[in-house]
N, C-alpha and C positions, 0 to 999 in steps of 0.2 A: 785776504782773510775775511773783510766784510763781504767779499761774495760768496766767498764759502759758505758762511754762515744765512745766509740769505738763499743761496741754493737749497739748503738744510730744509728750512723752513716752508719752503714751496714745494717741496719733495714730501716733509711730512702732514703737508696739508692735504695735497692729494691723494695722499694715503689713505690719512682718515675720510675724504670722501669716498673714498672705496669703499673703503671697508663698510660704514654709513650705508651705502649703498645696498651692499652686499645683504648684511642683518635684514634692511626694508623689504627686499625680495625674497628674503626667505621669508618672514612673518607675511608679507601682503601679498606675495608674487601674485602668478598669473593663477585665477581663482577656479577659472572657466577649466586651465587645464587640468591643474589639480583635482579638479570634480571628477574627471573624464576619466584620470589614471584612476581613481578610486572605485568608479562605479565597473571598469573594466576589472578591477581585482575583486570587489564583490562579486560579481558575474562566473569570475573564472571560480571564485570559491561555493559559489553554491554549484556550479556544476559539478564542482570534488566533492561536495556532498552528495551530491544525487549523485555520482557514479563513480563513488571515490576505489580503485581499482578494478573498477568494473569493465570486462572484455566487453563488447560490443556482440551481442546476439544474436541472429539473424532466424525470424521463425516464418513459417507458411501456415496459413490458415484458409479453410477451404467450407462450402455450405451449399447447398441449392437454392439460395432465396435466390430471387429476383434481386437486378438493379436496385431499383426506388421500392424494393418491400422494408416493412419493420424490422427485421430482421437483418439484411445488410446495410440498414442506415446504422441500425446498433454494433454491427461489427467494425463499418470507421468508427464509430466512436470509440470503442475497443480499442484501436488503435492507437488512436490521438492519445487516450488517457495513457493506455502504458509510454508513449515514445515521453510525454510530456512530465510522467512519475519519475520516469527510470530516467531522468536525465541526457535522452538520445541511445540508454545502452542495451534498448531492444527494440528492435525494427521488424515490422510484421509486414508479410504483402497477402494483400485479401487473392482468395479466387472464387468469386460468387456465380453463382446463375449455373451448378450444375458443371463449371470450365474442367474441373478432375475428377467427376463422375455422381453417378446418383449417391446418396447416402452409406449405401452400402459400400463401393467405391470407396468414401472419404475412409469409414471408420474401418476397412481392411488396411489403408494406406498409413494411417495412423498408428495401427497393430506392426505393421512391418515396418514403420520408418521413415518410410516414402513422405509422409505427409507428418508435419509437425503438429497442427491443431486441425480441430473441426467443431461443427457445431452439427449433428445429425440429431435425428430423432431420436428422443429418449428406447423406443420400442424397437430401432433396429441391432441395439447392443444386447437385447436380447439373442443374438444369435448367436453371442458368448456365453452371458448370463440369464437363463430364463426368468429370472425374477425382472427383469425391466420390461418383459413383459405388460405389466400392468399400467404400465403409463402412456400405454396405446390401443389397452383394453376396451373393447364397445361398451358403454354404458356403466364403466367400473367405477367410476368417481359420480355424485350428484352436485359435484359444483365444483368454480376455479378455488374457491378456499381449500375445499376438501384436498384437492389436488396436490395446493401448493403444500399443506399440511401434510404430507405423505412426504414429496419431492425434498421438501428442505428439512424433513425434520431427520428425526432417530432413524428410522424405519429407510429412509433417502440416503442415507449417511451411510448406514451398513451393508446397501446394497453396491455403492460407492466403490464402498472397501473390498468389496469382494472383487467387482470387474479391475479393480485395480492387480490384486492378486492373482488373479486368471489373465488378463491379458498385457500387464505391464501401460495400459493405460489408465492416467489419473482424471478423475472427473472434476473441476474445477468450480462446477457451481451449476444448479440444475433450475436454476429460479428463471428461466428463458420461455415465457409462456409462447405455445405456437399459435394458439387463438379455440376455439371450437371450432368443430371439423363439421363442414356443410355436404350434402351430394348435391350433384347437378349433371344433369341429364341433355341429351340433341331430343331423346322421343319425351312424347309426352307421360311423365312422371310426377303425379301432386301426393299421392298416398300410398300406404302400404302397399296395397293390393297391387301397385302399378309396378312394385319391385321384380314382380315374377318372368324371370324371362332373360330381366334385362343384363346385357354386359355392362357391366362397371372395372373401370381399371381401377387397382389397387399395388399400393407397398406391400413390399414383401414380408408381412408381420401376420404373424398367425392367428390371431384375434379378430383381427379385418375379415382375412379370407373366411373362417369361420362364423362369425357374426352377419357378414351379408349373404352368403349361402341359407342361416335360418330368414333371413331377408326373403328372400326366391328369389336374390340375383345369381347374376352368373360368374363373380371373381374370373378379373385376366390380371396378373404380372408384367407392367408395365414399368420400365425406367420411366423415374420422372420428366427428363427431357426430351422425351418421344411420345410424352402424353396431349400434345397437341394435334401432331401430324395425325398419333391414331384417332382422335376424336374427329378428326378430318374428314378422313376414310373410310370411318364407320368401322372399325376395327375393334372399339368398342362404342358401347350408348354411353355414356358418362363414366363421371369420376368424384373423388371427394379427396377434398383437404378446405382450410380452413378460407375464408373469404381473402383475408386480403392477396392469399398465394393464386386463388382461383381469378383475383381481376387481375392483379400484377401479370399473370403470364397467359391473360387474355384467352380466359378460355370458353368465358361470356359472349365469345365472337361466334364460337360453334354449337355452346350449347347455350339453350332458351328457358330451361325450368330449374328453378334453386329450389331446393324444399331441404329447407331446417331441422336435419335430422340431429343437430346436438349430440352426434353421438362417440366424441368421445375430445375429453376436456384433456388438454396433452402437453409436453414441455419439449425442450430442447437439451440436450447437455453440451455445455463446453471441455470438450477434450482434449488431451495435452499427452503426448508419449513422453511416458515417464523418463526414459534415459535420457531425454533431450530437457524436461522438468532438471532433471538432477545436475546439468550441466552450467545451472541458473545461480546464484547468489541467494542466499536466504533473501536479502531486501527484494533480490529480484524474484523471487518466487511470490513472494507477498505481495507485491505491487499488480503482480499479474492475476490474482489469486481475486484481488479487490475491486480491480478495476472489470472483470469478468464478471463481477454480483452487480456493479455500478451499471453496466452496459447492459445487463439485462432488467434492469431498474428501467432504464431509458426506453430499452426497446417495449418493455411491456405496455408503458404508457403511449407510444406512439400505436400502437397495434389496437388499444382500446378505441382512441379518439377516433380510430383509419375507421373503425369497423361499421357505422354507421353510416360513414359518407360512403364507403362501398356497395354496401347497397342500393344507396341511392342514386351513385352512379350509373349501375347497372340497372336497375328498371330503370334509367333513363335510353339505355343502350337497346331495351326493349326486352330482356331479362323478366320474367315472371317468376312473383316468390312465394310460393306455398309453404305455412305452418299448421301443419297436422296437427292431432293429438299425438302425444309420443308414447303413449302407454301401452299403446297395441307392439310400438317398437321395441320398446325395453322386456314387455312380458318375453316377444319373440327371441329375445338376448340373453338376455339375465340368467334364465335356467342354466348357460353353458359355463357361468362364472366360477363359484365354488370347486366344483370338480377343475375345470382349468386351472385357476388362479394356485390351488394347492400342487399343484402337478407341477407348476413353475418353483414352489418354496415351502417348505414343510408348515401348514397354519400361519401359511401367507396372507388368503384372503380374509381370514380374522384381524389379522395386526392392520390388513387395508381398513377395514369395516371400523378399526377402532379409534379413526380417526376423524371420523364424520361429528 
């Protein structure tokens, strides 16, 4: 019986060291792992946040900048910002340097489906809506204020709505500056006078080819990615677009004379087919919506700082740079505005004008 009771005893002793035990390790346990499983459940919870029933969306985005231009450095960043907003649930793959065709190219592919986003020139959507015309107009804007003031305001917005109604694609934000637009010549070309004669390759925007004809050039229609070879060849004498697209795709190699014609202050729009938009989550519409004004924020700034050391690059390359007076330019422009600009929108060119 005394052992009985004595078994008892060491039985409920060790009990309670258990148990002792037990409580210790839940209050003090292991601190390290408990940290671990936590910040793992935070982790999983802010992902349910950022993509709380959200299917995972796969989109294509397409442009003609160059590599290392402004312009596709701001499209990763495009990137990174939505995959990083949307919590992984929209994944975008770039196709830069011209890879699904010149602008025109992007924004038919966009229309039909083919292509989910782009970023073309503001003035090639004109080939739906004449009013975007004017954002590729020769000499239509006197500055990037003036510009931007047109592009992002009322007058931007409206024209917006309409290519949207006309062709089922939504314009997502137009604040994507492309630079000022330079010509640059193989012959020797410093001033007006020197215009006459010469072939210039140009985009296919109505504004150009009529504006450098009162030039006394010779407009040719060239794809932008066969605008090297032809400058090669002599196919044509020169070309214009904005500096940092003319050093990016090295075209300083063939031709020798830059001359500053400023003639025409320009944007870009970011495009989205709207039934591929609709397919989106509101949060996800809006992240994509944001991070499209952010990335052109970025790109704008990068584009400015580029612009001076481009030059300097190039008269380093051995690049000669003529600034004229631009007044004999614009006189020779400017006539063709009004009558144009209203032909694109019933007292269009007022509502431009009234923004200066």
């Amino acid at each position: 019986m005394k052992n009985n009771k004595k078994f008892f005893r060491i039985t409920a002793v060790i009990c309670m060291a258990a148990l002792t035990c037990g409580l210790l390790t839940g209050c003090f346990g292991n601190s390290k792992s408990d940290a671990d499983t936590a910040k793992k459940e935070d982790t999983a919870q802010a992902s349910d946040k950022a993509s709380s029933g959200e299917n995972t969306v796969e989109l294509s985005i397409a442009h003609i900048g160059a590599l290392e231009s402004p312009s596709n450095l701001a499209v990763e960043h495009f990137i990174e910002l939505v995959e990083e907003r949307s919590g992984g649930s929209i994944k975008i793959t770039n196709y830069p340097a011209s890879q699904l065709g010149a602008d025109r190219d992007i924004l038919e592919g966009i229309v039909g489906g083919t292509i989910d986003m782009g970023i073309p020139a503001a003035g090639i959507s004109a080939l739906y809506l004449p009013e975007y015309y004017i954002f590729d107009a020769m000499y239509m804007f006197e500055s990037e204020e003036h510009l931007k003031k047109v592009a992002e305001g009322e007058l931007g917005q409206e024209i917006a709505d309409k290519f949207l109604d006309k062709t089922g694609v939504r314009v997502l934000t137009q604040n994507w500056e492309r630079g000022t637009r330079q010509s640059i010549f193989s012959k020797d070309v410093e001033d007006l006078p020197d215009f006459a004669g010469v072939k210039i390759r140009l985009p296919e925007i109505d504004s150009y080819l009529k504006g450098y004809e009162l030039l006394g050039a010779k407009p040719t229609i060239i794809a932008f990615n066969e605008t090297y070879s032809s400058l090669q060849q002599g196919v044509v004498d020169g070309m214009e677009c904005p500096l940092d697209w003319i050093y990016d795709n090295k075209f300083y190699e063939v031709c020798k004379n830059l001359v500053m014609t400023n003639h025409v202050y320009s944007v870009m729009t970011v495009l989205i087919n709207d039934q591929k938009f609709n397919m989106l989550s509101d949060e996800q519409k809006k992240i994509l919506e944001e991070a499209s004004v952010d990335a052109g924020n970025y790109q704008n700034d990068l584009l400015h700082e580029k612009e001076e050391e481009y030059l300097k690059m190039m008269k380093e390359e051995g690049v000669k740079v003529y600034e004229p007076d631009l007044k004999p330019f614009r006189d020779a422009v400017e006539p063709m505005l009004p009558d144009m600009v209203n032909e694109w929108g019933d007292g269009l060119y007022d509502k431009v004008m009234s923004y200066k």
